[in-house]
BASEDO-506391 format. One line per field, with one value per residue (C-alpha): residue number from 1; x, y, z. Coordinates in steps of 0.001 Angstrom, whole numbers, plus 500000, padded with zeros to 6 digits. Example, Ala and Ser with C-alpha at 12.3 -4.5 7.8 and 13.67 -1.06 7.14 Angstrom:
% BASEDO-506391
num = c(1;2)
X = c(512300;513670)
Y = c(495500;498940)
Z = c(507800;507140)
END
This chain:
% BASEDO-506391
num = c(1;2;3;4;5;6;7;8;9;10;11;12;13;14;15;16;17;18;19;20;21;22;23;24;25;26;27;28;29;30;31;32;33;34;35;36;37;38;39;40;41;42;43;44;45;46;47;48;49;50;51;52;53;54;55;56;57;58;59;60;61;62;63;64;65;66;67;68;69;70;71;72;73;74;75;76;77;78;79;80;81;82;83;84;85;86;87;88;89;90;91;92;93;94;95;96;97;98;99;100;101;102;103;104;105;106;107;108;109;110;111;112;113;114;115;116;117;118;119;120;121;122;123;124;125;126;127;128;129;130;131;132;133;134;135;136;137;138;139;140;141;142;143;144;145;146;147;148;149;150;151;152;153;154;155;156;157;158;159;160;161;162;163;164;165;166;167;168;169;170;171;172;173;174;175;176;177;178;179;180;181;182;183;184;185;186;187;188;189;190;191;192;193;194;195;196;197;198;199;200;201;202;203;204;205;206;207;208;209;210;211;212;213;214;215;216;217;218;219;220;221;222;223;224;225;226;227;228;229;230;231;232;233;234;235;236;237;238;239;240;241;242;243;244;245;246;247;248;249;250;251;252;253;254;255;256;257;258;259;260;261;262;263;264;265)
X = c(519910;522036;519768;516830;517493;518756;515430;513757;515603;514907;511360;511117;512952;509914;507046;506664;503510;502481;499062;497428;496599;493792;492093;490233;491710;488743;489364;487634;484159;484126;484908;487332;490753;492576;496343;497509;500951;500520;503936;504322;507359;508758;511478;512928;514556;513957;511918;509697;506395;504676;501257;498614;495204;492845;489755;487957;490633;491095;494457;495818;498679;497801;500848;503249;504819;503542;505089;504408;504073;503880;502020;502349;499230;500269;498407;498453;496884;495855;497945;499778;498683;500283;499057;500761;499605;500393;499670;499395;500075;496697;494646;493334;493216;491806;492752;491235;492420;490605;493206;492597;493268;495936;500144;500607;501688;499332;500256;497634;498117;496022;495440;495854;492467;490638;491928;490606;487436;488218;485517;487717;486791;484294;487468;487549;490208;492345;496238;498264;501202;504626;503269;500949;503316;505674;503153;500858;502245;502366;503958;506582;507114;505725;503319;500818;499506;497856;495634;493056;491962;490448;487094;485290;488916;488713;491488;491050;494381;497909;498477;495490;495111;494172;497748;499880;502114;499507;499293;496140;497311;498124;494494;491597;491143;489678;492507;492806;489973;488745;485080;484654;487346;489536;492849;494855;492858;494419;497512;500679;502834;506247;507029;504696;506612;504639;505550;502797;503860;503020;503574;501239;499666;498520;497043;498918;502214;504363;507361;509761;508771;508843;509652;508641;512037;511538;508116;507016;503257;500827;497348;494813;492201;489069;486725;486151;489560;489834;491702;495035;494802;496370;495074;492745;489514;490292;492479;494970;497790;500318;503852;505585;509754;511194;513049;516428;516013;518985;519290;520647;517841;518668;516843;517746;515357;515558;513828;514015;511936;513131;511756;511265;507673;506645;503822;504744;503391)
Y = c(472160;474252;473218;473970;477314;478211;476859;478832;482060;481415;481790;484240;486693;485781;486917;490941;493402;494198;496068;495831;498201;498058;500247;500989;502592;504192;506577;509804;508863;506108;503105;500084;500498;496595;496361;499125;499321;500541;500861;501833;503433;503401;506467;506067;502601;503319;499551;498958;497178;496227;495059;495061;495448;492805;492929;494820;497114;496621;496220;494518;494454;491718;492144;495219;497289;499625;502847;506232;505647;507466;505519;505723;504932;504362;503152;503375;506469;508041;510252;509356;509748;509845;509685;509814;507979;506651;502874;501703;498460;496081;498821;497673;500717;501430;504249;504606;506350;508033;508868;512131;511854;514135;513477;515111;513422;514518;514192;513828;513926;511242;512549;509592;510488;509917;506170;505464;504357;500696;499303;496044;494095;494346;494793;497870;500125;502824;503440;505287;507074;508210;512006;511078;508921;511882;514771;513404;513316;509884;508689;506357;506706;503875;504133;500759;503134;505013;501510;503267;505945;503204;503136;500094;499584;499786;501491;501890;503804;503359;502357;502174;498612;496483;494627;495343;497001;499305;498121;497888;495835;492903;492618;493496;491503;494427;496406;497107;494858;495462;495039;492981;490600;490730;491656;488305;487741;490506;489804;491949;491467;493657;493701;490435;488578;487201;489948;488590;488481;484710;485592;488149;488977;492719;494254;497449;495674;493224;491476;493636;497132;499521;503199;506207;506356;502763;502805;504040;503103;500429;499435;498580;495812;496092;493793;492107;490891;489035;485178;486833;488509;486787;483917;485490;487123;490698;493524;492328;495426;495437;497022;498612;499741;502521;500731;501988;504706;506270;509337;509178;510198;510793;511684;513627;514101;515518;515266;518185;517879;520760;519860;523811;523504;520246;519957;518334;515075)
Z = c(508183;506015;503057;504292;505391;501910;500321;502855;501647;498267;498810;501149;498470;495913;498095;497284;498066;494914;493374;490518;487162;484623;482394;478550;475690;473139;470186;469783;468687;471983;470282;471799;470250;470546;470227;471651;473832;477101;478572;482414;483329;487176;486215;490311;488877;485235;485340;482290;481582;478862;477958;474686;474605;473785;471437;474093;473868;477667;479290;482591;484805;487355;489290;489281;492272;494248;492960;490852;487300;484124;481809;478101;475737;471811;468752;464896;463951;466995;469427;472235;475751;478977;482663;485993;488911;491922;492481;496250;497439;497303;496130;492725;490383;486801;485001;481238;477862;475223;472793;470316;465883;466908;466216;469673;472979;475776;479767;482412;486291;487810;491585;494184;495224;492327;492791;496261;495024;494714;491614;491020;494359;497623;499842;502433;503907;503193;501942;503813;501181;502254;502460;505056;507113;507568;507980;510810;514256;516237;519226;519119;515078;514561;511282;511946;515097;512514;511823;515022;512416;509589;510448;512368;514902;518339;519988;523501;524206;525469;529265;531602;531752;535017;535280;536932;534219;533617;530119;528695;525621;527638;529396;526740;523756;522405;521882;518055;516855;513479;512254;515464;514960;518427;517766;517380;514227;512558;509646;508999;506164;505609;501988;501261;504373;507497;510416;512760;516087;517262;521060;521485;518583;519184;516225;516174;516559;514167;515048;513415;514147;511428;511712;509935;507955;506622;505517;502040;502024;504042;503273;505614;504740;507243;505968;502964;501970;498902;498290;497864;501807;504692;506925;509323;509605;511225;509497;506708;507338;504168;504960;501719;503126;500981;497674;496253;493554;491170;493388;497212;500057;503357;506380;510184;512937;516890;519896;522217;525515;527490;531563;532377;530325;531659;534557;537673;537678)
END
């Protein structure tokens, strides 16, 4: 028993959310430069990678962590370009280089937003970044609630139901389904790990609950989810918790609910 659970472990460990970069390097007059180093440097963890391009002068990182990145573009006899960006978890994006004649280093900002349009696959949904997890308002903290605003989910409300209970989760089928896939069809994975809760199996709610403080990033897959997605048909929700940096972060909140401005009830 001992054994197994160890084995287990060991696998669990290797299963990560992860995203996905790609992009062109050209020279001045347009044409494909081959062998140039792209480098991508995660400065939170000072991590590291590496890649070439090919004849095509294209590059490819198939798998690399969600995270903000500069990325470094160098090749003989052209100047050195940079770019920042922010890669989300299972959002494929491409970000190209057109390097100048010039000895100079050159640093671009790449806005999240110009990365939302997905061109690598037919999948659909929206990433939700850290910025937006702490700046909209939603009851309970809990950041999957925020699945009702992707478009084509049904969310039919909290409470209200017909049992007793008054909880309308536990009687409509409805509750949270995505491009008309009921709600038990949909997937939710915390840092690459199966969170689905087997019992119930509410769309809006995995077995380990996540809180605001926890979460760096999800992604929401409505329709169209590609081979690597999870095992149903309806939404395919990826959870991304915060990761260790070199600097310490800490966080303090408060509820105050004072019952001299509430309305009898």
């Amino acid at each position: 028993m001992l054994l197994c659970i160890l084995i287990s472990c060991s696998f669990a460990f290797g299963q990560t959310a992860t995203t996905s970069l790609r992009g062109v390097v050209k020279d001045p007059s347009g044409a494909l430069v081959p062998n140039a180093t792209v480098t991508v440097l995660d400065k939170s963890i000072d991590k590291t990678y590496t890649a070439t391009t090919n004849a095509s002068g294209a590059y490819e990182f198939p798998q690399i962590a969600p995270a903000k990145y500069l990325i470094t573009v160098t090749a003989q006899g052209l100047g050195t370009q940079s770019k920042t960006a922010e890669l989300l978890v299972n959002q494929p994006a491409s970000i190209d280089f057109k390097l100048s004649m010039e000895a100079n280093q050159v640093t671009v900002d790449v806005s999240a937003s110009a990365q939302t349009l997905n061109t690598t696959d037919a999948s659909m949904g929206n990433s939700v970044g850290s910025e937006m997890i702490q700046s909209l308002p939603m009851d309970g903290r809990d950041p999957v609630s925020l699945l009702a605003m992707q478009p084509g989910v049904l969310f039919l409300g909290e409470g209200g139901g017909n049992s007793a209970s008054g909880n309308q989760e536990n009687t409509d089928s409805r509750q949270g389904a995505v491009s008309g896939s009921r709600s038990d069809q949909g997937n939710i994975t915390l840092d690459g790990l199966d969170d689905n809760d087997q019992v119930n199996g509410y769309a809006f709610t995995g077995v380990l609950r996540s809180t605001l403080d926890s979460t760096e990033e999800f992604r929401v897959t409505t329709s169209n989810g590609t081979a690597d997605a999870g095992r149903s048909s309806g939404a395919q929700v990826s959870l991304i918790t915060k990761k260790g940096t070199n600097k310490f972060h800490g966080a303090a909140y408060e509820y105050y609910r004072p019952t001299n401005t509430v309305s009898n009830s």
